[in-house]
Backbone bond lengths (Angstrom), bond angles and torsions (degrees), N, CA, C in turn:
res aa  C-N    CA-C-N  psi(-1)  N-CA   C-N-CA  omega(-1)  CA-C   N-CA-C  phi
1 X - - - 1.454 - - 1.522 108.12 -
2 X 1.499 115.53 118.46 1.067 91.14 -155.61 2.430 83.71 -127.52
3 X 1.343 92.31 150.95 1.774 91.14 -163.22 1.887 113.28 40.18
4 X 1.131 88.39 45.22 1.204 107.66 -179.43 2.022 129.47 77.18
5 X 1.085 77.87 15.53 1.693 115.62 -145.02 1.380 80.79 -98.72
6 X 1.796 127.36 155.95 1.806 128.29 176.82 1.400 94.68 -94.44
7 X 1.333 140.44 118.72 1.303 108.62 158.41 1.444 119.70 -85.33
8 X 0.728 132.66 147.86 1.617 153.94 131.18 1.469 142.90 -79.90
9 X 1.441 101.45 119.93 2.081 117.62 -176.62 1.343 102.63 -104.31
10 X 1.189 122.78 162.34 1.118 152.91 -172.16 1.595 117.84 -142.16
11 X 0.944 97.71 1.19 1.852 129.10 -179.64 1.753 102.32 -106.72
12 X 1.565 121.31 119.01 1.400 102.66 157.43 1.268 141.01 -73.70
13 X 1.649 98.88 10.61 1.159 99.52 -178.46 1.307 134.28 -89.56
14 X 1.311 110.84 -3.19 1.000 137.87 168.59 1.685 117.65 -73.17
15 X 1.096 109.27 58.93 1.653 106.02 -174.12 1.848 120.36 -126.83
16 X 0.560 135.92 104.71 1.447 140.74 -150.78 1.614 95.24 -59.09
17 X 1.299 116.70 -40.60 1.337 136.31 -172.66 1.808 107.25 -34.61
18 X 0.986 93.68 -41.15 1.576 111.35 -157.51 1.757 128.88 -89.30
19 X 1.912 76.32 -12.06 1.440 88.59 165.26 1.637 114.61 -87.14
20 X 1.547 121.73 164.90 1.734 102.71 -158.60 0.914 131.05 -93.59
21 X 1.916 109.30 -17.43 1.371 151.15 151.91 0.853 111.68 -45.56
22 X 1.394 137.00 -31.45 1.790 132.61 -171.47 1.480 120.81 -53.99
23 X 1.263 136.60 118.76 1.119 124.13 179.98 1.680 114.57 -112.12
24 X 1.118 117.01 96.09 1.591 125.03 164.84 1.452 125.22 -24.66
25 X 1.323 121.35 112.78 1.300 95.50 178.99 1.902 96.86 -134.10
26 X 1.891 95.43 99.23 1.315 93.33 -166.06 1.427 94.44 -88.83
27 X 2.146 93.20 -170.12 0.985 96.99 179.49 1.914 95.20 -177.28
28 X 1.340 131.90 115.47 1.080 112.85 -137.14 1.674 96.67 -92.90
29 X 1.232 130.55 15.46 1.224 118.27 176.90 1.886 100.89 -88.88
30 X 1.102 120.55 -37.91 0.876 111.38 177.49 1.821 115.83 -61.10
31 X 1.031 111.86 -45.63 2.105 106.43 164.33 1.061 87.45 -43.24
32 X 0.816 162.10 -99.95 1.779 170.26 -26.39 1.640 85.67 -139.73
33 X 1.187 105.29 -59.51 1.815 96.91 -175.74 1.623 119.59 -94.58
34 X 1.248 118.57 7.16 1.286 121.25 -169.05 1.995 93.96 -97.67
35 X 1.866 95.06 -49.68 1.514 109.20 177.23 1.969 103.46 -56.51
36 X 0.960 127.41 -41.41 1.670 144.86 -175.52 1.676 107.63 -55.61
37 X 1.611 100.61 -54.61 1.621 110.22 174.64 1.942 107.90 -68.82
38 X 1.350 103.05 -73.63 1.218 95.80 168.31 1.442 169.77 -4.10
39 X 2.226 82.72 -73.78 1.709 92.12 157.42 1.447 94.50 111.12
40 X 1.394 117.35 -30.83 1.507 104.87 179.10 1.825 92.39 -151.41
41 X 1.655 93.86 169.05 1.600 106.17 -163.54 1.786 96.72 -63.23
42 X 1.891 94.57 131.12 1.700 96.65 -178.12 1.854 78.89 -132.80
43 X 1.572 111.94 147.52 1.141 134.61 147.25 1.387 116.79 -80.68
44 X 1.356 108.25 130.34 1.612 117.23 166.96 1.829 107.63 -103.32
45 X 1.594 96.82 128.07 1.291 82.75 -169.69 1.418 88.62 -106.70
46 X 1.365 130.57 155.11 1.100 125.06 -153.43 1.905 85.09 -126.12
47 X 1.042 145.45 135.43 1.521 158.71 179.49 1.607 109.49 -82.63
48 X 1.324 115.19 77.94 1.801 96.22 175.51 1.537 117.30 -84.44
49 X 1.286 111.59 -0.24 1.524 124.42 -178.41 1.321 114.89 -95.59
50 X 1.334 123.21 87.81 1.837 124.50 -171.83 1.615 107.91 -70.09
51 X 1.192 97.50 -23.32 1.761 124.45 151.44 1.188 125.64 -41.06
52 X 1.265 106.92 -71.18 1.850 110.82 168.22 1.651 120.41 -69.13
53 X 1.554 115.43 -28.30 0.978 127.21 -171.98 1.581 97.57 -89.54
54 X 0.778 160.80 11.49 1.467 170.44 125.11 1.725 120.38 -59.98
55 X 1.404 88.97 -62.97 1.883 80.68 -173.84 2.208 102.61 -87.82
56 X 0.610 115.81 3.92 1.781 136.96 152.00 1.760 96.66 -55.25
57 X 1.274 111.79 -57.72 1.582 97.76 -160.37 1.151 109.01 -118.13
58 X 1.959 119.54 -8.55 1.262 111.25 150.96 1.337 116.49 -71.28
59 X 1.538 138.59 -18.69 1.428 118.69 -176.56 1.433 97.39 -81.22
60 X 1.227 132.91 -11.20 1.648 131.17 -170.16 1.886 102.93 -92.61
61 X 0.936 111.28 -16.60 1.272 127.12 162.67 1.683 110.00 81.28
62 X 1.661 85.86 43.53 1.918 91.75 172.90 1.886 96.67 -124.86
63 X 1.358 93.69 -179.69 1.432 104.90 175.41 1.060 116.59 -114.76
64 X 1.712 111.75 113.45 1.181 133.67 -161.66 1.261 122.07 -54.02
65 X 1.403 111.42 -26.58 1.789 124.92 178.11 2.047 114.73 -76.77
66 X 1.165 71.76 -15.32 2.052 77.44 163.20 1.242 126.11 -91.95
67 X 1.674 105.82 -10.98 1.527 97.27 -177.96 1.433 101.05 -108.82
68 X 1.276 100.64 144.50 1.654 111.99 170.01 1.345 130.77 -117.76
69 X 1.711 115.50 12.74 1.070 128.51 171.30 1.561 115.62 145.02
70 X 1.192 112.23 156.86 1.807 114.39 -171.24 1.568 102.67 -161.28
71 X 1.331 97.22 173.90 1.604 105.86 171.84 1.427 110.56 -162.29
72 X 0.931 121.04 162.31 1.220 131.42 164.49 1.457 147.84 -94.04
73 X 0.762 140.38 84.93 2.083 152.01 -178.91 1.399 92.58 -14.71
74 X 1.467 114.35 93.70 1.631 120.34 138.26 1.390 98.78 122.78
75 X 1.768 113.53 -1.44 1.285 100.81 152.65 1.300 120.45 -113.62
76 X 1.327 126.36 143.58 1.545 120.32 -169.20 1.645 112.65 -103.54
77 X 1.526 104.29 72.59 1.725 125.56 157.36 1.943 107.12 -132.75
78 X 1.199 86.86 164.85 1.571 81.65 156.30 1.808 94.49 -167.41
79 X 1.376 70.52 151.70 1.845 81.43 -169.54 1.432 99.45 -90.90
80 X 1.273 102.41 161.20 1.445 129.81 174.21 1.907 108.57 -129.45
81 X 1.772 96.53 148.57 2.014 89.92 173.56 0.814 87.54 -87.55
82 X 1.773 101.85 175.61 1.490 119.01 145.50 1.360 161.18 -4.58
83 X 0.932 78.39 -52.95 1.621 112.84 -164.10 1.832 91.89 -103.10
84 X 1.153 135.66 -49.31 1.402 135.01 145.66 1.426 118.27 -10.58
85 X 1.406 102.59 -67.48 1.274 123.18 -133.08 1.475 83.19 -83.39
86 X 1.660 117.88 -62.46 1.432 117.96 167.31 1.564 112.69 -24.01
87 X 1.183 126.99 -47.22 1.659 132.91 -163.37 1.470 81.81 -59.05
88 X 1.513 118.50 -88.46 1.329 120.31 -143.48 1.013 113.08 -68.97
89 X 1.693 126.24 -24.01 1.127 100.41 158.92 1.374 151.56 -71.06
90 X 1.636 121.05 -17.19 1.297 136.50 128.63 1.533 130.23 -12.46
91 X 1.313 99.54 -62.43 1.513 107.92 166.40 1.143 113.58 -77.51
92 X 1.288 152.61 -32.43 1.463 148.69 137.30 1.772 113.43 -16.04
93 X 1.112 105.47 -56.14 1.699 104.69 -163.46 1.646 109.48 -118.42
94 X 1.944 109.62 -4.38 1.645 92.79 170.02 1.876 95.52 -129.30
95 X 1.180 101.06 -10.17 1.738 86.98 -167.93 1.363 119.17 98.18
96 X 1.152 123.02 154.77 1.774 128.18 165.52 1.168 121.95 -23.90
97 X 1.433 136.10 67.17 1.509 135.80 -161.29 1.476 110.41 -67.54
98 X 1.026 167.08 176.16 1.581 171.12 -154.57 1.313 99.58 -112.53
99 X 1.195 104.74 111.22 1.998 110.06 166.89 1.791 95.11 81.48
100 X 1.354 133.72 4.49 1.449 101.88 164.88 1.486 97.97 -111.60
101 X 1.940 133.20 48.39 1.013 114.22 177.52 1.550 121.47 -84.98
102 X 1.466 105.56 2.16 1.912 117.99 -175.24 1.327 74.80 -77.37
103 X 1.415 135.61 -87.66 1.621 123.30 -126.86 1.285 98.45 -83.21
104 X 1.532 138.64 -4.21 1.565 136.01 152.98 1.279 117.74 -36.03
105 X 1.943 102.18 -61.73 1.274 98.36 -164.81 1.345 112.75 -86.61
106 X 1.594 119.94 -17.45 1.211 100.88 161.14 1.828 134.75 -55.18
107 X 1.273 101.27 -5.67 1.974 92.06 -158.12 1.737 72.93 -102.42
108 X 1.498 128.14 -36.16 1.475 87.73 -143.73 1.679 89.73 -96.04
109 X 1.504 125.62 2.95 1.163 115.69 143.24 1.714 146.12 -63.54
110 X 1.446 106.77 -16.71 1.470 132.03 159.92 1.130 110.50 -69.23
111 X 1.700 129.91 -38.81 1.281 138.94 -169.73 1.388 94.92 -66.99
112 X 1.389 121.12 -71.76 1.522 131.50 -164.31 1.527 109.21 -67.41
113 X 1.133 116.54 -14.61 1.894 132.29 178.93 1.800 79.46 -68.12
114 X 0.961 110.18 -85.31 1.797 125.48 -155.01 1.439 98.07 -59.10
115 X 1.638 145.46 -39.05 1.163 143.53 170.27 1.104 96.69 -54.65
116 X 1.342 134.86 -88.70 1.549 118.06 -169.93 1.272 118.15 -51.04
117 X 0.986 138.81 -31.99 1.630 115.45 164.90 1.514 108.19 -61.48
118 X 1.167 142.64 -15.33 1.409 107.11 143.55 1.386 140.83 -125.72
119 X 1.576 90.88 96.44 1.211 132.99 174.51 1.270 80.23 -121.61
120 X 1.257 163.32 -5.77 1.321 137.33 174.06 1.714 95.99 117.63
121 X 1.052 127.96 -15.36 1.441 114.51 -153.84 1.913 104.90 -109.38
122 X 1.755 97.28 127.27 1.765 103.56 -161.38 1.469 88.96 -101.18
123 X 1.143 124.19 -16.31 1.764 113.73 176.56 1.088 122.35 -61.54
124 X 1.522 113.58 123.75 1.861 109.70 -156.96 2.078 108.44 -81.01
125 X 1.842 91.32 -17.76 1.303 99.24 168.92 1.256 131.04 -45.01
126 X 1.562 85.45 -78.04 1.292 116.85 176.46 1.884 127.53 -34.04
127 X 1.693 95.07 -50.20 0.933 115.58 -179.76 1.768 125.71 -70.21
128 X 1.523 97.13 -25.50 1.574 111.88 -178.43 1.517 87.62 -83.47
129 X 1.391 134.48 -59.86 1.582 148.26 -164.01 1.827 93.61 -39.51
130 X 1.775 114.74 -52.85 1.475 113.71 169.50 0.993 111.48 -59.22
131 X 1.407 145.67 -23.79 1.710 128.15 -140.93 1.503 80.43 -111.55
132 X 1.167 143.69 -47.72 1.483 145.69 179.65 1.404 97.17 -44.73
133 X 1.140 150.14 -60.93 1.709 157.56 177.79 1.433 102.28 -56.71
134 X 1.070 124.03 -24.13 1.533 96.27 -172.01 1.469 106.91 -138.67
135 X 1.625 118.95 -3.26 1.189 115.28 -174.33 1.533 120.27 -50.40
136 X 1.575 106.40 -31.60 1.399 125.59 -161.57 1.521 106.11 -80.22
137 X 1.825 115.48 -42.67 1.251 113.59 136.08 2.038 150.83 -4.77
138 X 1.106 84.41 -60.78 1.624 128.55 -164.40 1.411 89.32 -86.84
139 X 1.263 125.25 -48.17 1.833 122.26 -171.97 1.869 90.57 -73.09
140 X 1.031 106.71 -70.51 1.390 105.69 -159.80 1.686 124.77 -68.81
141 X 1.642 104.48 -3.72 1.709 96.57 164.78 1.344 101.86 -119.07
142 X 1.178 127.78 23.66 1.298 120.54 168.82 1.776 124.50 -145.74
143 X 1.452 96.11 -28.93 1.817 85.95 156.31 1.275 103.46 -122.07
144 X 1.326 136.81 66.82 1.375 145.53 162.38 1.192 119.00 41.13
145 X 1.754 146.11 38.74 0.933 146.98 161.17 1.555 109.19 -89.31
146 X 1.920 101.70 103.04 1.369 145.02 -167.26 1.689 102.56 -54.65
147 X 1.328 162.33 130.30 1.105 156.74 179.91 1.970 86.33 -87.68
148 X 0.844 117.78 -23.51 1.842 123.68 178.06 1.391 125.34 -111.39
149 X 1.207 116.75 134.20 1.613 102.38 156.59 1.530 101.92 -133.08
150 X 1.467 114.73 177.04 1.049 129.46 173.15 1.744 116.16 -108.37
151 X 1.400 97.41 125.19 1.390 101.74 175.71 1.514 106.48 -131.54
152 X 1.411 115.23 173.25 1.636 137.37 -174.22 1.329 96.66 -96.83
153 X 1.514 101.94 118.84 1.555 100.48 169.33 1.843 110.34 -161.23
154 X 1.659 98.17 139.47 1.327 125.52 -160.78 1.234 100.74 -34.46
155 X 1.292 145.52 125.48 1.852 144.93 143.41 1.082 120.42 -79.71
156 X 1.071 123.70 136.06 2.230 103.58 171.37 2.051 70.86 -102.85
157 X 1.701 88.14 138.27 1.518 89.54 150.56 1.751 103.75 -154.49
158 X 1.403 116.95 -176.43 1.631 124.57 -151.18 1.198 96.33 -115.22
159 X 1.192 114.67 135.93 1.222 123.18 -160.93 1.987 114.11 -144.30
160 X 1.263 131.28 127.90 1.409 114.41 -179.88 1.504 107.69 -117.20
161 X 0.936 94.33 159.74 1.697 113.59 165.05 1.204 124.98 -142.32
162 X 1.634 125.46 170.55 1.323 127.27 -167.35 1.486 95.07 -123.37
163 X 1.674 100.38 139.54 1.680 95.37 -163.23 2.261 87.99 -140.27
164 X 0.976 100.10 149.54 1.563 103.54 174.56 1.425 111.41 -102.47
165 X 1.441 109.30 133.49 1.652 105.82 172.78 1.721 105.77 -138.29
166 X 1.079 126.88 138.82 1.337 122.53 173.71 1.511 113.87 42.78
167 X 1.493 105.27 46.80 1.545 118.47 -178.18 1.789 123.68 66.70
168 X 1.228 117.41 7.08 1.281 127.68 173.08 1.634 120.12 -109.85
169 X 1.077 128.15 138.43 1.255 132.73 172.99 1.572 114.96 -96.23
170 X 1.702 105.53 125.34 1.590 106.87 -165.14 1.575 91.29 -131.34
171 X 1.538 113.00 166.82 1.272 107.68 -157.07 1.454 89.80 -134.57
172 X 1.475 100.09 123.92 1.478 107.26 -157.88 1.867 107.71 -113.29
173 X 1.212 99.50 131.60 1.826 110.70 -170.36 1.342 111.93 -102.29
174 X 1.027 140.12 117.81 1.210 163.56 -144.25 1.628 118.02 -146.08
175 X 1.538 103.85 153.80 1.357 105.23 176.65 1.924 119.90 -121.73
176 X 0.531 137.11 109.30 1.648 123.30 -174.64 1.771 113.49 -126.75
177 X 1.526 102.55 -173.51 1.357 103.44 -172.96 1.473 107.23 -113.33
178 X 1.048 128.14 157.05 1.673 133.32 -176.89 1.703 103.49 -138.05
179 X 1.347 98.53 147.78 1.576 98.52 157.69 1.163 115.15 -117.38
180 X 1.375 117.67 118.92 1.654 128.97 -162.18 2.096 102.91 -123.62
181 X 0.790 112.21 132.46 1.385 149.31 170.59 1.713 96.76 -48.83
182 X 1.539 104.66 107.79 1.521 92.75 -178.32 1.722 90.91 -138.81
183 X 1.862 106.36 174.37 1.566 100.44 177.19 1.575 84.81 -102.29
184 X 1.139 106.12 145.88 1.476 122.65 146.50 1.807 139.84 -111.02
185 X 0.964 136.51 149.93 1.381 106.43 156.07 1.533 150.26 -42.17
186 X 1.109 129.33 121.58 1.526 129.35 176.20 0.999 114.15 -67.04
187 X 1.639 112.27 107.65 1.043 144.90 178.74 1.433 108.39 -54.89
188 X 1.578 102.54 -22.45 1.962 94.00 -169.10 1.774 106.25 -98.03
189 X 1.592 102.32 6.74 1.635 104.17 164.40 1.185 124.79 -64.90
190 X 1.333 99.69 -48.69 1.787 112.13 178.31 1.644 123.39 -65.89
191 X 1.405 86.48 -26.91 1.456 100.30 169.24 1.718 126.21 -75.36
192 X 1.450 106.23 -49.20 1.110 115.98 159.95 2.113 111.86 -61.83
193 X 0.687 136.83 -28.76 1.678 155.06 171.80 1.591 84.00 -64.97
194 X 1.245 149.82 -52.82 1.323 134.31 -129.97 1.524 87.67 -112.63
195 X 1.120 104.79 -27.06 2.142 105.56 -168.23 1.755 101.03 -97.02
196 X 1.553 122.88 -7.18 1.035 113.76 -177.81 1.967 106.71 -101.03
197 X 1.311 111.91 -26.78 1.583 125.50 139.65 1.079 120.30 -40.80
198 X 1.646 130.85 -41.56 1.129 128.47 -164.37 1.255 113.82 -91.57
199 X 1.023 117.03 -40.58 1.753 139.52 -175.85 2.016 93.51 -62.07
200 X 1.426 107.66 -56.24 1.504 113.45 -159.83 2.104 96.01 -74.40
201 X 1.056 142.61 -25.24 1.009 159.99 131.66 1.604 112.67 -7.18
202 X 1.368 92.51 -42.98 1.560 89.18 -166.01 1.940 101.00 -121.43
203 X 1.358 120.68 26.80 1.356 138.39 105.22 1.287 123.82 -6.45
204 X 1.343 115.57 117.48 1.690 116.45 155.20 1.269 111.53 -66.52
205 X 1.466 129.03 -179.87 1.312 153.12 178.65 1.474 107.61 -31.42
206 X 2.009 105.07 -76.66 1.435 122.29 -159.63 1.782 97.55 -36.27
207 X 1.508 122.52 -46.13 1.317 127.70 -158.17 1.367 114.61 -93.71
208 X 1.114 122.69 5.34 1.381 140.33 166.70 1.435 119.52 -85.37
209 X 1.980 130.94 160.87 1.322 122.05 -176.13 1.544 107.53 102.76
210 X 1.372 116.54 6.04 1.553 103.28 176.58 1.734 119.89 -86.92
């Protein structure tokens, strides 16, 4: 992803893999959803070296902090940065943390950017036009972002009782408040929906048109 942008080679030479410094930092749930989008078995190589992932795109003569991941046509990995890789894996082992939902939706939208390109497809359009349809998908059956949560919230409900007065028992109707356990919407969908707009927004041209 490069200015936020996926890149894509068609060259094998282009493989992060191959540099010697690279440090992998797998993890097999993530194949699990890259192979799922895809269609066939894809490795995610995950970059723990901001080191390797730096002089990789300074000798190519880009700036390494714009890219957020790429792959290549006909090999089945796709890399992820650092700083990516940190995201999803976060959301892998703690969940939607409070206030990191911008750089969430960016990685696991980079993830699903680079999975669908291999499916075969080098159109950066095309390919962003898919990742917009299903990214939201992709969050919620695979790093657990809930379309529901449950919260506590006030009820008035009616209620009687039996009360004695002047030796008689009368049955008295009443109104009060309860806090009852309800589903609501997840608030951090829309949020995540608004940062995955925002991120694709700031896209050049080729990835624009959906």
């Amino acid at each position: 992803m490069r200015a936020i942008a996926c890149l894509v080679t068609v060259v094998s030479s282009l493989v992060l893999a191959g540099t010697a410094t690279a440090a992998d930092w797998p993890d097999g749930r993530l194949d699990a959803v890259a192979t799922a989008i895809a269609g066939h078995p894809v490795h995610v190589f995950c970059e723990a070296d901001q080191g390797a992932w730096n002089a990789h795109f300074y000798n190519r003569g880009q700036a390494p902090w714009s890219v957020f991941g790429f792959t290549s046509l006909g090999s089945p990995v796709v890399y992820m940065s650092p700083d990516v890789c940190l995201h999803l894996h976060l959301l892998l082992d703690f969940g939607w943390l409070e206030g990191g939902i911008a750089k969430s939706a960016l990685a696991v939208m980079t993830l699903t950017h680079e999975a669908i390109h291999q499916r075969g497809i080098g159109d950066e359009r095309e390919t962003q036009c898919l990742t917009l349809q299903l990214v939201g998908q992709v969050a919620q059956e695979y790093f657990g972002l809930s379309p529901t949560v449950t919260v506590q919230q006030p009820t008035i409900v009616t209620k009687s009782k039996v009360v004695r007065r002047k030796g008689q028992r009368i049955v008295v109707t009443y109104r009060t408040t309860e806090l009852r356990s309800v589903e609501v919407a997840n608030p951090a969908v829309q949020r995540f929906d608004e940062w995955v707009l925002a991120w694709h927004r700031t896209l050049p041209a080729p990835y624009q048109g959906c």
